[in-house]
MIMAR-329366 format. One record per atom (N, C-alpha, C, CB): residue in one letter; y, z negated, x negated. Coordinates in Angstrom, 2 decimals, padded with zeros to 5 digits, always signed. Atoms other than C-alpha are relative to their C-alpha. Last residue first. Glycine has a CB too. Layout:
BEGIN
REC,residu,py,pz,px
REC,a,Y,Z,X $
...
REM end
This chain:
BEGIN
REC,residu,py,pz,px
REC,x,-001.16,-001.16,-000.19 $
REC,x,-038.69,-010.59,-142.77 $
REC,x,-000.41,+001.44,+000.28 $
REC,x,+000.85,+000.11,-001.30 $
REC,x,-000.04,-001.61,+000.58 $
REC,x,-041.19,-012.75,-142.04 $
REC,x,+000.71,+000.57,+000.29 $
REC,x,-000.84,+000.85,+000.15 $
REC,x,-000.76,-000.95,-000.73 $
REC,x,-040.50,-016.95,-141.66 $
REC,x,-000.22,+001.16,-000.77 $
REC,x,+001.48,-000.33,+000.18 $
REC,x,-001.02,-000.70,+000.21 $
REC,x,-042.52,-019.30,-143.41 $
REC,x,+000.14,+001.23,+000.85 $
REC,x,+000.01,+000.26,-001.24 $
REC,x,+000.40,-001.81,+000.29 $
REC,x,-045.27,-021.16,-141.55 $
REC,x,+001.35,+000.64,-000.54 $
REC,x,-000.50,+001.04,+001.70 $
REC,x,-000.63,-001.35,-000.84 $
REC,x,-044.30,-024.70,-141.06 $
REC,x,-000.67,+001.03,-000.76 $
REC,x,+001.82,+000.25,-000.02 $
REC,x,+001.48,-000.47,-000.90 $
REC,x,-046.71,-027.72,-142.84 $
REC,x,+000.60,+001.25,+000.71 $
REC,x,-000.71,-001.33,+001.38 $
REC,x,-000.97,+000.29,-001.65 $
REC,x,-042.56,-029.25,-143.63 $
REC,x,-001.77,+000.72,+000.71 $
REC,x,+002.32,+001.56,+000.45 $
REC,x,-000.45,+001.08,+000.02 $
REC,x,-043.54,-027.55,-147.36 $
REC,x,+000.58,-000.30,+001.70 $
REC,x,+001.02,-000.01,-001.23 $
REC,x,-001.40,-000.39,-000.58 $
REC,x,-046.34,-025.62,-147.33 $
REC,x,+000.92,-001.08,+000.01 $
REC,x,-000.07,+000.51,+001.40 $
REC,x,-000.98,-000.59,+001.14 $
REC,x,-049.30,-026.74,-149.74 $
REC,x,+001.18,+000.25,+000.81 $
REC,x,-000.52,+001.43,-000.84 $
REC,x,+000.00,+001.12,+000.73 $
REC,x,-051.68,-028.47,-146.85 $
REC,x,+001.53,+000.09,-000.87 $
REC,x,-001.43,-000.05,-000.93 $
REC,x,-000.88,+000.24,-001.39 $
REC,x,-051.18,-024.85,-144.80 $
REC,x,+000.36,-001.42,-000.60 $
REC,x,-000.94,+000.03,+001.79 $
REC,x,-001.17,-000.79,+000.22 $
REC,x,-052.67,-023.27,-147.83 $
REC,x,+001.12,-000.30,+001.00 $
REC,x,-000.37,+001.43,+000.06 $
REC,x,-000.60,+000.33,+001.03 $
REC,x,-055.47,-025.86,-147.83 $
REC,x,+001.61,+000.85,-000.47 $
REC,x,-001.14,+000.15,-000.93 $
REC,x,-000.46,+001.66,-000.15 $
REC,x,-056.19,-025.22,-144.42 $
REC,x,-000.05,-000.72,-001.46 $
REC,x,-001.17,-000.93,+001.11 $
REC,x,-001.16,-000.08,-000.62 $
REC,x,-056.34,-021.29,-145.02 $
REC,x,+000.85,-001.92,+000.54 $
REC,x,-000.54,+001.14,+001.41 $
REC,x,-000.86,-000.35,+000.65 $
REC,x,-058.84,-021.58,-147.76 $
REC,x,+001.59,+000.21,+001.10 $
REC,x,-000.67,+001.24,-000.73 $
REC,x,-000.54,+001.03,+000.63 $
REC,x,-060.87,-023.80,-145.81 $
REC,x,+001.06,+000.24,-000.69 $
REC,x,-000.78,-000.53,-000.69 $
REC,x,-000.22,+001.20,-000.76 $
REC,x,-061.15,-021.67,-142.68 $
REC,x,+000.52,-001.01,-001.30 $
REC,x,-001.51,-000.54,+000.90 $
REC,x,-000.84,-000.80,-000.08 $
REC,x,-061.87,-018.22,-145.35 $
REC,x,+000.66,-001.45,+000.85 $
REC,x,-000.34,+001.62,+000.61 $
REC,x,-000.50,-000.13,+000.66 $
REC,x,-064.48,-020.41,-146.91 $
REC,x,+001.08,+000.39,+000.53 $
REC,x,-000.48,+000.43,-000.70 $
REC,x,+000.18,+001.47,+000.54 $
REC,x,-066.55,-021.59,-143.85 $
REC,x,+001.50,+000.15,-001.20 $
REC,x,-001.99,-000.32,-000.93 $
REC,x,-001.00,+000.80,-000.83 $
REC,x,-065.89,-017.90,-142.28 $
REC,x,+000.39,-001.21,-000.72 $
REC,x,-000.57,-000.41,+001.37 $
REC,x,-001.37,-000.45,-000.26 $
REC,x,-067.32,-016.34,-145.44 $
REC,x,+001.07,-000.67,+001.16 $
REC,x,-000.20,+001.38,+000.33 $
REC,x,-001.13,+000.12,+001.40 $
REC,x,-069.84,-018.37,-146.00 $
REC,x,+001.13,+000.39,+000.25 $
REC,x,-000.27,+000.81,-001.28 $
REC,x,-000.15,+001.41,-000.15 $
REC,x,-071.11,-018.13,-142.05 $
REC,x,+000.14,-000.85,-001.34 $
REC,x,-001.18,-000.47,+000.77 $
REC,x,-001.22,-000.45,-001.04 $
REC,x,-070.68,-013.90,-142.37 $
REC,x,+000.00,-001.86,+000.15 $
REC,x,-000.47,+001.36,+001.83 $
REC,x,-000.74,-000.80,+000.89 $
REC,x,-073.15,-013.96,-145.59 $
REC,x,+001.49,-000.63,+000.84 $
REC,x,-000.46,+001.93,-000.01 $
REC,x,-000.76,+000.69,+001.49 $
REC,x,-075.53,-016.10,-143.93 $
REC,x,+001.37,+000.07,-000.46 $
REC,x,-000.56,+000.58,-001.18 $
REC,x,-000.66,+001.58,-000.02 $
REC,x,-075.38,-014.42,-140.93 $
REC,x,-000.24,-001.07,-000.98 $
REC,x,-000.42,-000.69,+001.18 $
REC,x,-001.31,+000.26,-000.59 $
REC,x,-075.86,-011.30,-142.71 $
REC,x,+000.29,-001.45,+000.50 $
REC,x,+000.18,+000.92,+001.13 $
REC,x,-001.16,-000.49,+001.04 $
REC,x,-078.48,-012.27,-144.91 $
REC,x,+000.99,+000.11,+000.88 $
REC,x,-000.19,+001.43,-000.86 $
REC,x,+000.50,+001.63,+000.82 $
REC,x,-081.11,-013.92,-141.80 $
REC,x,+001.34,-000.14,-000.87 $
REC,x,-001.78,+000.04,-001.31 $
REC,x,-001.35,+000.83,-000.96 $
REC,x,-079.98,-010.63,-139.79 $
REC,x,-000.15,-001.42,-000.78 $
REC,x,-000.30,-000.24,+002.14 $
REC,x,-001.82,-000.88,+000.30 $
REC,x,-081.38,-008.46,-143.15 $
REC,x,+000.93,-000.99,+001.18 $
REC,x,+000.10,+002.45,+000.71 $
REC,x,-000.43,+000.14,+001.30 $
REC,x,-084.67,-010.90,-143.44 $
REC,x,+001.60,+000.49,-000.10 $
REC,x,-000.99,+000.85,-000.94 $
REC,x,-000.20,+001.47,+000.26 $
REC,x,-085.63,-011.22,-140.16 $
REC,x,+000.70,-000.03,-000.82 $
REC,x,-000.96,-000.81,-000.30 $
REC,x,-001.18,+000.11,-000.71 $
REC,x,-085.44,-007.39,-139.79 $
REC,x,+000.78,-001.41,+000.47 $
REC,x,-000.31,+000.70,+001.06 $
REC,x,-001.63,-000.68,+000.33 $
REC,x,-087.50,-006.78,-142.41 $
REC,x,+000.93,-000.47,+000.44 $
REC,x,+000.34,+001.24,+000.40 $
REC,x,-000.25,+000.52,+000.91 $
REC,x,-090.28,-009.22,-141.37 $
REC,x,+001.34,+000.26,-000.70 $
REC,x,-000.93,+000.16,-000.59 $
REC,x,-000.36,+000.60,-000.44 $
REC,x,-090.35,-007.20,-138.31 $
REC,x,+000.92,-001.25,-001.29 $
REC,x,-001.05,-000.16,+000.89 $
REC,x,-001.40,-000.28,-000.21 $
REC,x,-090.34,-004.27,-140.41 $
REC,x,+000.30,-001.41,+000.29 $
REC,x,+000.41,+001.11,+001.16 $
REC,x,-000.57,-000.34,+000.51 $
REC,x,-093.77,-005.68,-141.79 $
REC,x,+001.65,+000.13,-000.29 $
REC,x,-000.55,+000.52,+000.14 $
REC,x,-000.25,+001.60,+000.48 $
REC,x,-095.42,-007.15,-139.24 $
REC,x,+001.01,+000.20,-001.07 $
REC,x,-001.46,-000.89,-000.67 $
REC,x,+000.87,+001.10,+001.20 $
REC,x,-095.10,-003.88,-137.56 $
REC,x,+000.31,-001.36,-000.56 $
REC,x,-000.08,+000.62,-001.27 $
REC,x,-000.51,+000.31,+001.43 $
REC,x,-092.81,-004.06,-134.41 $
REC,x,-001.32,+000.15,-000.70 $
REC,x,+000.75,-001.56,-000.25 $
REC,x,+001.24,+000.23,+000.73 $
REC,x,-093.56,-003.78,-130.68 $
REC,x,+000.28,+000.13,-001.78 $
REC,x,-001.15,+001.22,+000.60 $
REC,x,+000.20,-001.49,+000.72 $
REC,x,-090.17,-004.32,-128.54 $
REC,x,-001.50,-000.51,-001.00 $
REC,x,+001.79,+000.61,-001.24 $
REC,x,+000.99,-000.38,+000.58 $
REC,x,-089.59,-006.37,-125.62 $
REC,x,-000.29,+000.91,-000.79 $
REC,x,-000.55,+000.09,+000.56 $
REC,x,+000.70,-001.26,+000.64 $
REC,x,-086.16,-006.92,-124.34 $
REC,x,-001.25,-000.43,-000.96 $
REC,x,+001.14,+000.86,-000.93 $
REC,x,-000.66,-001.08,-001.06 $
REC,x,-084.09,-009.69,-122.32 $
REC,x,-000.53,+001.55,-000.79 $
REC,x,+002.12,-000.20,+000.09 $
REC,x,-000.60,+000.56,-001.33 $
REC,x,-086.06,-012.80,-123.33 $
REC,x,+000.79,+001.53,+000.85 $
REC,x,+001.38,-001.47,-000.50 $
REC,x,-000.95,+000.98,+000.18 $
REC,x,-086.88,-011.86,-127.00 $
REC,x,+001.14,-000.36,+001.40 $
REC,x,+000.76,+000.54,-001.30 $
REC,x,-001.24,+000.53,-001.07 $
REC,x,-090.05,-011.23,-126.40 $
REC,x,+001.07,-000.36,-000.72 $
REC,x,-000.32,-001.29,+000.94 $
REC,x,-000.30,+000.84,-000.34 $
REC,x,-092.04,-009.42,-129.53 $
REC,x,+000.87,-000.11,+001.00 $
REC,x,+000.16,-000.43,-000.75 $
REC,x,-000.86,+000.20,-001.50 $
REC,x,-095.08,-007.73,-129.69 $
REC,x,+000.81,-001.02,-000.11 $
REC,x,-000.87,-000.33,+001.34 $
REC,x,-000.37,+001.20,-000.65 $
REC,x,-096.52,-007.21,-133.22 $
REC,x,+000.89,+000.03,+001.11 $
REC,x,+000.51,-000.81,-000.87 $
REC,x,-001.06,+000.02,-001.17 $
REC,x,-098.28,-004.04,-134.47 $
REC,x,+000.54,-001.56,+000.46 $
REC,x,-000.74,+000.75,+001.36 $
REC,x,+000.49,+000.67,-001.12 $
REC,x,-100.31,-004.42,-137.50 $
REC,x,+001.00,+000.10,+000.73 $
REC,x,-000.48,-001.28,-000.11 $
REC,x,-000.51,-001.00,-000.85 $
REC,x,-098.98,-002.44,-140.78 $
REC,x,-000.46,-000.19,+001.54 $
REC,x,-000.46,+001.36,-000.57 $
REC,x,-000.29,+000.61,-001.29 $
REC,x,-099.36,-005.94,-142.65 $
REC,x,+000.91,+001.31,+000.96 $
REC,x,+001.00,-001.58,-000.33 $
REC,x,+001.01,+001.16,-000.41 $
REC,x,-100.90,-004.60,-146.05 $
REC,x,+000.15,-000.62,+001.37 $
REC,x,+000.13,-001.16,-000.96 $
REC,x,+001.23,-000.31,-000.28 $
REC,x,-098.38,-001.52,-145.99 $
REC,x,-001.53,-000.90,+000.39 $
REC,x,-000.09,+000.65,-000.97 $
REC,x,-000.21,-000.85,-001.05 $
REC,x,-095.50,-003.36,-145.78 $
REC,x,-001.53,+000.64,+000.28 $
REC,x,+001.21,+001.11,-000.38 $
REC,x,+000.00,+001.21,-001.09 $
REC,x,-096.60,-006.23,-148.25 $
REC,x,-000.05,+000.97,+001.61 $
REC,x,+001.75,-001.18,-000.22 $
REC,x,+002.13,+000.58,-000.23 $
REC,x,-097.97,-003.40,-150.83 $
REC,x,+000.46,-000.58,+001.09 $
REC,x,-001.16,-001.44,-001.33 $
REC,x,+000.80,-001.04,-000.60 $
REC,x,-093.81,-001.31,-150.00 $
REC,x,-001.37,-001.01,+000.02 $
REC,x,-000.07,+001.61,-000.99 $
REC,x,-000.07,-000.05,-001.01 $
REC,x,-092.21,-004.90,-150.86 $
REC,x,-000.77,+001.59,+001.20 $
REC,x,+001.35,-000.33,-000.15 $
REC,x,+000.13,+001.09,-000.71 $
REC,x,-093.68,-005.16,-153.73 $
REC,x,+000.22,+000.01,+001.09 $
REC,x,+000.49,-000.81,-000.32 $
REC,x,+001.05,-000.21,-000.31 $
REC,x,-092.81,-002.04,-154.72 $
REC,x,-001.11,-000.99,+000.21 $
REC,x,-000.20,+000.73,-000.68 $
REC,x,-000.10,-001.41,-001.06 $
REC,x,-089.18,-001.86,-154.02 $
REC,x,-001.93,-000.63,-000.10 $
REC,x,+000.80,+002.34,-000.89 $
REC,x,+000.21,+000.45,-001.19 $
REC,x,-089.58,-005.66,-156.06 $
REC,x,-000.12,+001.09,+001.37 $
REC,x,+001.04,-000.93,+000.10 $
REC,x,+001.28,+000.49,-000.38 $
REC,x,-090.98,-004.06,-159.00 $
REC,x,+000.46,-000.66,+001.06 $
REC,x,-000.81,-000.81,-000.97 $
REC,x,+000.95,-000.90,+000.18 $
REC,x,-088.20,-001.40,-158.95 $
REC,x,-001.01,-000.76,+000.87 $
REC,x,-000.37,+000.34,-001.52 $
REC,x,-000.12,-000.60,-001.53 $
REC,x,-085.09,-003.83,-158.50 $
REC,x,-001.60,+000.75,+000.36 $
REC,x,+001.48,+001.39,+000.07 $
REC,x,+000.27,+001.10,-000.84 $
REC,x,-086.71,-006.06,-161.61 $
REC,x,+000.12,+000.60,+001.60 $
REC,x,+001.11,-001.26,-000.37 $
REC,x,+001.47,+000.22,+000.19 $
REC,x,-087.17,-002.37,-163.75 $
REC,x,-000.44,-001.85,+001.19 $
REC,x,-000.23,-000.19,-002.29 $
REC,x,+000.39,-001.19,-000.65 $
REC,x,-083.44,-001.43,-162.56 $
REC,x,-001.41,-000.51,-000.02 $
REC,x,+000.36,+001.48,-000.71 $
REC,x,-000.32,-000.41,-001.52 $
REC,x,-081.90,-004.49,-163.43 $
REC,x,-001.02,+000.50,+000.61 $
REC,x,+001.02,+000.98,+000.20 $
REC,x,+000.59,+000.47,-000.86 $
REC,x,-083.92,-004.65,-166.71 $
REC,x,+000.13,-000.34,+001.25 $
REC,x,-000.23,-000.57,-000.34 $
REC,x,+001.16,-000.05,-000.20 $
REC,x,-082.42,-001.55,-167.58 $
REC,x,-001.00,-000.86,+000.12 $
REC,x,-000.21,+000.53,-000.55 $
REC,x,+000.21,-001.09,-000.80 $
REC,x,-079.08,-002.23,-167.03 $
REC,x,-001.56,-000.16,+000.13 $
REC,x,+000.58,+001.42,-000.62 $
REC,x,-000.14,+000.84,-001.18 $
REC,x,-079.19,-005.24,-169.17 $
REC,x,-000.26,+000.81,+001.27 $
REC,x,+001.39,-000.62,+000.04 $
REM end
């Protein structure tokens, strides 16, 4: 199992190196309060990793919000118990 992990992680490293290298073109972008020049490449990168985080971070809130308003559902009187 391991080792088709590793051999699926692999061919996508090197997949993603042809795409990088095939689109090593500079791209200018505005984003209103800074200009930076990017390959097509990174840029693509860097879509991709803030794309995942806020994903990641707008599950997690969604979940962490429901799990606390179902735990507030369960109390008895809806009060917050008292910490000693």
């Amino acid at each position: 199992m391991r080792l088709i992990a590793l051999l699926i992680l692999a061919l996508f490293v090197v997949a993603g190196v042809v795409v990088g290298a095939l689109n090593a073109d500079p791209v200018s972008y505005d984003l209103a309060f800074a200009r930076m020049s990017l390959p097509k490449g990174a840029g693509l990168l860097v879509a991709l990793v803030i794309g995942w985080l806020l994903g990641g971070l707008t599950a997690w809130l969604g979940m962490s919000l429901r799990h606390r308003r179902l735990l507030r559902r369960h109390r008895p009187n809806g009060k917050t118990p008292a910490r000693a």
